[in-house]
Every structure is written in structure tokens, then in C-alpha cells.
C-alpha positions as CSV (number, residue, x, y, z in Angstrom):
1,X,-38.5,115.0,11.2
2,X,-38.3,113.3,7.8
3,X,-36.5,115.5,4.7
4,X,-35.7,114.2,1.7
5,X,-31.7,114.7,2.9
6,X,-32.2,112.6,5.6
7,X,-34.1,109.8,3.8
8,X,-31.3,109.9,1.5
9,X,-28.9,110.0,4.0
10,X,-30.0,106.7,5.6
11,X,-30.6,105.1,2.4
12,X,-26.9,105.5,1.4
13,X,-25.4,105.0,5.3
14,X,-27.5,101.6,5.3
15,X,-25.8,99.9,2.0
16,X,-22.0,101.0,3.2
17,X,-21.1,97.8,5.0
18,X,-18.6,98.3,7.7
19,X,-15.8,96.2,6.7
20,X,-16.0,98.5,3.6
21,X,-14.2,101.3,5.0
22,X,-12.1,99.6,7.4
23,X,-14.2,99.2,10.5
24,X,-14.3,95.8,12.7
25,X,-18.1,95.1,13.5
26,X,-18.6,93.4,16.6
27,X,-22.1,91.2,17.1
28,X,-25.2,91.7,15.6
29,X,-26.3,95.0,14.5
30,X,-30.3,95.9,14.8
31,X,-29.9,98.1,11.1
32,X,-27.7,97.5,8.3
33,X,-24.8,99.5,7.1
34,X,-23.3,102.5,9.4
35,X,-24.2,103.7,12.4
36,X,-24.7,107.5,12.8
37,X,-21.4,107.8,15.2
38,X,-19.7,105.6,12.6
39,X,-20.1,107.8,9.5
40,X,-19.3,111.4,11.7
41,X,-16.2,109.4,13.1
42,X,-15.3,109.0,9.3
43,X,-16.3,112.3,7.9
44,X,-14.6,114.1,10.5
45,X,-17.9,115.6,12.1
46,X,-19.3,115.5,15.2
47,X,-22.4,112.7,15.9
48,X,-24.5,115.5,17.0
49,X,-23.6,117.4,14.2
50,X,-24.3,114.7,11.7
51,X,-27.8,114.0,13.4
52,X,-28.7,117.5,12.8
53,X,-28.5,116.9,8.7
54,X,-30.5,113.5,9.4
55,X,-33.1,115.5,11.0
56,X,-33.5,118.9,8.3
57,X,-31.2,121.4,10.0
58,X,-28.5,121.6,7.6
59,X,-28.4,125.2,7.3
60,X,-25.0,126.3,5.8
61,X,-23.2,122.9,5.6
62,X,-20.0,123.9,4.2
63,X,-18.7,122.0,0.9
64,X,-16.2,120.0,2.7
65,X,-18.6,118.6,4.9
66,X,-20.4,117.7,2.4
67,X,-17.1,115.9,0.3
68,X,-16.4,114.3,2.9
69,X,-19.5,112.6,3.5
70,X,-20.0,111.8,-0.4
71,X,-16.4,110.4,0.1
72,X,-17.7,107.9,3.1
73,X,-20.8,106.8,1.7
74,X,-18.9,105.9,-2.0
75,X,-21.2,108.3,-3.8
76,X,-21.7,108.8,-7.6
77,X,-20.8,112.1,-9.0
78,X,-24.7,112.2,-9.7
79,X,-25.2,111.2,-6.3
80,X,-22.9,113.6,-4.9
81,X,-24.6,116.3,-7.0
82,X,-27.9,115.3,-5.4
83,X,-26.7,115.6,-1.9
84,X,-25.5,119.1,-2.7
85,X,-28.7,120.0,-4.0
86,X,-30.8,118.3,-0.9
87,X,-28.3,120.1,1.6
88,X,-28.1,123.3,-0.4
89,X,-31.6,123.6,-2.2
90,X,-31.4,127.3,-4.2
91,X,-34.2,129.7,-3.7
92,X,-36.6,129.2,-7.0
93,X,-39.5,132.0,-8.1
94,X,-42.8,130.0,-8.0
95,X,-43.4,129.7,-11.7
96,X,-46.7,129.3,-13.9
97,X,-46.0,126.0,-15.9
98,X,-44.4,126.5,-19.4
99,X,-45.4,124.5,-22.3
100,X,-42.2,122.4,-23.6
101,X,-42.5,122.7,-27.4
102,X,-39.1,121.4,-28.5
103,X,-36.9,123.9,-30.7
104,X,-37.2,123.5,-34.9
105,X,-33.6,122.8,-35.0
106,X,-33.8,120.1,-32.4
107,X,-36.7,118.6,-34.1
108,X,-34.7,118.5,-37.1
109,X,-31.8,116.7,-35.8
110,X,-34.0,113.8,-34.2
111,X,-35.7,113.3,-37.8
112,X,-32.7,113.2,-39.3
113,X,-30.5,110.8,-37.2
114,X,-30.1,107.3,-39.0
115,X,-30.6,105.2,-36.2
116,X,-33.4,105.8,-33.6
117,X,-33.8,109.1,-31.8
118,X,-36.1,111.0,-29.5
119,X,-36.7,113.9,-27.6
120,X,-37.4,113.7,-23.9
121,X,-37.4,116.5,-20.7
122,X,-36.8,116.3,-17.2
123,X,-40.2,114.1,-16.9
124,X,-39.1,111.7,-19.3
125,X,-42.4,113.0,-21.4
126,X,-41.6,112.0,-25.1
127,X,-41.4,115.6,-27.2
128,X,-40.9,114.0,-30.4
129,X,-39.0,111.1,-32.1
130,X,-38.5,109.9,-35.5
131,X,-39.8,106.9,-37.3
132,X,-37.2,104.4,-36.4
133,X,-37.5,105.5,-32.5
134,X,-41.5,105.6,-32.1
135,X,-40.9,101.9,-33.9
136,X,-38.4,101.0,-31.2
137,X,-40.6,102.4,-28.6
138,X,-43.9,103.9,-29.3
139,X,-45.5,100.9,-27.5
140,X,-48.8,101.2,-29.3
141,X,-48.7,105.2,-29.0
142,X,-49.4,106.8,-32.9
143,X,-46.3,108.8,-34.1
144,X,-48.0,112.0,-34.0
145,X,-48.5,111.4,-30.0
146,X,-45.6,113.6,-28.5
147,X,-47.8,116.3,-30.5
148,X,-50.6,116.1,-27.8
149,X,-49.2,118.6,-24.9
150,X,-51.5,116.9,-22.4
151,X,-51.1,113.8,-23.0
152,X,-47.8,113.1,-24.3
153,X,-46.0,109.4,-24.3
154,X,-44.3,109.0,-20.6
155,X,-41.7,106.0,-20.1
156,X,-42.4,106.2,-16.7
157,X,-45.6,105.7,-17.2
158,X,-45.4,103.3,-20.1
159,X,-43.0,100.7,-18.1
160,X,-44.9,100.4,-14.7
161,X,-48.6,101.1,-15.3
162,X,-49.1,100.3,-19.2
163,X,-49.4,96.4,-19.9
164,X,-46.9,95.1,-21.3
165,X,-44.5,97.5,-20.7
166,X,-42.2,96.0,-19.0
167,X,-42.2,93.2,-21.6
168,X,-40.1,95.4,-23.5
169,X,-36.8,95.2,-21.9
170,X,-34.3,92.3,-21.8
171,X,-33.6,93.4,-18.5
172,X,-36.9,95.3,-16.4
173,X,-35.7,95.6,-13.2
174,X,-32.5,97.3,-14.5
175,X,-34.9,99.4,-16.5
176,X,-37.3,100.2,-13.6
177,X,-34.4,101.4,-11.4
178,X,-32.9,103.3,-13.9
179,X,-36.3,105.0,-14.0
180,X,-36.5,105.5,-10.8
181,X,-33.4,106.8,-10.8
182,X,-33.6,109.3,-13.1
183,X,-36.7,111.1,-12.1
184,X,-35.1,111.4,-8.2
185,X,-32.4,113.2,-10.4
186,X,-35.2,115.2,-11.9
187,X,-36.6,116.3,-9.0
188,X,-33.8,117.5,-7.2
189,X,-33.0,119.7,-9.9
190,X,-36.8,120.6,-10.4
191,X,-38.0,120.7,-6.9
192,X,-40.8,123.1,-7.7
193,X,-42.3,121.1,-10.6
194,X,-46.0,120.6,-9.9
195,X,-46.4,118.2,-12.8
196,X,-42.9,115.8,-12.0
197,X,-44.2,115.6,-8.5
198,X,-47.9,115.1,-9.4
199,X,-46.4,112.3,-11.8
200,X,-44.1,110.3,-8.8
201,X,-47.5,111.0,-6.7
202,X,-49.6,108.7,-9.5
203,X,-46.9,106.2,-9.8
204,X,-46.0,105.8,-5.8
205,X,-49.6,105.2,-5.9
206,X,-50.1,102.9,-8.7
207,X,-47.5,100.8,-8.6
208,X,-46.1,99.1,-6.1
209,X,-42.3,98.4,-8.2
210,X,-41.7,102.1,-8.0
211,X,-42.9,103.0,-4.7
212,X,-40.7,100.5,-3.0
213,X,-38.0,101.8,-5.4
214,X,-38.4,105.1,-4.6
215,X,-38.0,104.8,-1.2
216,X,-34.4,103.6,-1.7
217,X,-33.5,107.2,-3.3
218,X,-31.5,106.0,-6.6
219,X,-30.0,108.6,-8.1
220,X,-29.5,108.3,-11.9
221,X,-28.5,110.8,-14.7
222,X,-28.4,108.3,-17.3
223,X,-26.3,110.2,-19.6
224,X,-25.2,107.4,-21.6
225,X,-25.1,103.3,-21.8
226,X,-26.6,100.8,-23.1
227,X,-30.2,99.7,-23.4
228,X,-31.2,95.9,-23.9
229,X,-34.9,95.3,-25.8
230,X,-37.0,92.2,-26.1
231,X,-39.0,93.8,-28.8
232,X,-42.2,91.8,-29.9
233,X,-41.1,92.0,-34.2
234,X,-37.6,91.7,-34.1
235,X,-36.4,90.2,-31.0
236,X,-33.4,91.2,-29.0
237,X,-31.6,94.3,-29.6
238,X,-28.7,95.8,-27.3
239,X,-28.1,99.6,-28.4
240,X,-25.9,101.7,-26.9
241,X,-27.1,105.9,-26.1
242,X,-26.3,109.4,-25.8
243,X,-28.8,111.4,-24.0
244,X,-27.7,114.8,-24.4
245,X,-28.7,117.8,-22.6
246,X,-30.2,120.5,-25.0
247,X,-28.5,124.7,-23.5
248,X,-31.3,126.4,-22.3
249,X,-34.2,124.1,-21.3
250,X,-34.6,120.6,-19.7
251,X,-34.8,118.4,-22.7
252,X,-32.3,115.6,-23.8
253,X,-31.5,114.8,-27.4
254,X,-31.8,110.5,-26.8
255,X,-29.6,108.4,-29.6
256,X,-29.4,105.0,-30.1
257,X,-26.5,103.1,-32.3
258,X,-25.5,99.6,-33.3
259,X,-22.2,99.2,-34.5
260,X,-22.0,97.7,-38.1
261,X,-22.3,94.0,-38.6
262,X,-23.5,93.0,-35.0
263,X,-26.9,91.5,-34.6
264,X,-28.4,94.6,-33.5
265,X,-27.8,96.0,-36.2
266,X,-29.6,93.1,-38.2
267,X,-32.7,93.8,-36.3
268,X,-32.8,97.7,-36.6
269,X,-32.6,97.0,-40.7
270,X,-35.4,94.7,-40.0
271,X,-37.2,96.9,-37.8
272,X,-36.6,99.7,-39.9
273,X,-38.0,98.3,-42.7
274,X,-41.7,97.1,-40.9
């Protein structure tokens, strides 16, 4: 039986190479990466045991189990989050959806920043953002759009079904798996959101780029890095981010900076003044 912990499972099994933890691979294998004996032997579990997890019953897997297999596979902390979260999903009340109005305060901290700022949730819906960020990224969308509760901005959306969204990004594939990522994050903290998986459901279905990249279960927080734009008035611009988590719901507070005197900076005064 397929689970989302065993498709992840084999995702992560298949792109650990033996020669990476030590093993001598004799032949041809028919799969890539480890076999299901391989990773036990290494974890300290039983094959039988492990093939249980790969096939949903992973009823009271015990944290060390669990280490140890984050430990084999060379798993992220985000990814090692997500595997406790697959392996021990908490019981959650099914809830009516809630309307995400972002807080005043919030709002007043985006409008304020001097570089460009936004307000996203667990979707990657776009709550609000200030001049500078719907400039960097509004993609066509007026500035009053994150107002529209049914039909705010989605950058999910906006890079694989919108044209010309990808045309944004000095670097799209990085973009799109970082996407990708991100809502697989999403979901395993939000299982029981109707509308995140109504909005994977559209995507697998509309676009071929992130149904083949959702299959390979990334796993992405995307806390903080940096962001390379192509944008169509003032050219290249690498920006570095914060997205950080707002106590109390599931929105992230997104900056972007340029540090003094570098060419991104150049183009944000230019961009900032279109």
C-alpha cells in the first residue's frame, strides 16, 4: 500500500548511493540507491521491520528509530521534521476553514520595511506586501490583490501555470523545487487543509514541472537564502531573505535586502523609483 511515509521513504533510500555510507556494491543493481535490507542493516532494524514503515504500519515507531533512519538517509533537519510528522501524524479536529486576514501590526511592519516585503501563509497565498515588493513580484497582479480573499496572488501558481512566470527567476528550476519543496513542508504540517491539497491537486494536474517534482518529495522550509531575479525593468537582482514565522498562525513575514553599494542594490533604487 502506498503512504506518503513510504513514498518518502523510497524517494530518500533511492538518492543515498551505497559507496556513501561505506557499503561495497557488487554488479548491477535493478533500482538506484539502497536496498531495503541495506538501510535496516544500517539503522539497526530489522528488514521486516523496516518494510512494515514502507508499507503504512508504523504505529508507534519510537524516536530512535526514527534518528537513526534520518541519520542513514543524510536528512535535513526539515526533512527529519517531515519524517516525524509522516511516521507520527497528530490527531487534528476537522476544522471549518478560517479566513487568513493578516494582523494590523503585521501589516504595518511589511509597509514599513525599506526594502521589499510581503506577507505569505502556509499556501504561499500572498496576504499583503508593500510597494517595493508587489513591484518586485506582483507579476501583473494590482497592489490591492492580496485584498481579494478568494482570489489572492499564489507563487505557486504564478511560476508554473501563469506565462511568464518562470521568466522571472535567474534560476527556475531552483525556484520550482524550492516551491515544490516548501508546500510538501506545508502539508505535512497542515495535513487537513482542504484548500493546500485542493491547490497541489490543480497544479499535479496542470503542470507537468511540478507533478514530476512532487513525486520526488522535496522537503523545503525555506527559512532564509537568497533569491536570484531576471526582472523585465531592471534586470538581475540577487537578494537575500528572511521568512519569518508570525506566533500564532501560519503566516511568514518575507524580507528581502541588498547590501549597500552592490548592483542589487542599484536596481532596487531603480526599481523603486518606476
Amino acid at each position: 500500500m502506498a503512504t506518503e511515509l513510504g513514498d518518502f521513504l523510497r524517494t530518500r533510500r533511492a538518492a543515498v548511493s551505497p559507496t556513501d555510507v561505506g557499503l561495497v556494491s557488487y554488479g548491477a543493481r535493478r533500482v538506484p540507491g539502497l536496498r531495503r535490507e541495506e538501510l535496516a542493516h544500517l539503522a539497526g532494524v530489522s528488514p521486516t521491520y523496516y518494510t512494515r514503515l514502507e508499507q503504512s504500519d508504523h504505529h508507534n515507531v519510537s524516536d530512535s528509530v526514527l534518528d537513526a533512519l534520518a541519520r542513514v538517509l543524510t536528512l535535513t533537519d526539515a526533512e527529519h521534521e517531515h519524517l516525524r510528522r509522516l511516521a507520527r501524524p497528530e490527531p487534528r479536529p476537522v476544522r471549518r476553514r478560517r479566513v487568513e486576514r493578516p494582523r494590523p501590526a503585521a501589516l504595518g511592519l511589511v509597509h514599513a520595511a525599506p526594502g521589499p516585503a510581503l506577507l505569505v501563509d502556509h499556501r504561499n497565498d500572498v496576504l499583503a506586501w508593500n510597494a517595493l515588493g508587489h513591484r518586485l513580484l506582483g507579476l501583473g497582479y494590482p497592489f490591492e490583490a492580496p485584498d481579494d480573499i478568494r482570489d489572492r496572488p499564489n507563487f505557486a501558481r504564478m511560476f508554473f501555470l501563469a506565462r511568464g512566470g518562470r521568466d522571472l527567476y535567474a534560476e527556475p528550476d531552483n525556484m520550482a523545487r524550492q516551491l515544490v519543496g516548501f508546500l510538501r513542508y506545508s502539508s505535512g504540517l497542515h495535513p487537513d487543509d482542504h484548500d493546500l491539497s485542493c491547490l497541489v491537486g490543480e497544479l499535479v494536474q496542470r503542470s507537468d514541472q511540478f507533478a514530476a517534482l512532487w513525486a520526488r518529495h522535496p522537503v523545503l522550509d525555506c527559512g532564509h537564502g537568497v533569491k536570484k531575479f531576471q526582472h523585465p525593468l531592471v534586470g538581475r537582482l540577487d537578494l537575500t531573505y528572511e521568512a519569518m514565522p508570525l506566533p500564532g498562525s501560519s503566516h511568514r513575514m518575507v524580507l528581502y535586502h541588498a547590501d549597500p553599494g552592490t548592483p542589487a542594490a542599484d536596481a532596487l533604487a531603480l526599481l523603486a523609483r518606476r
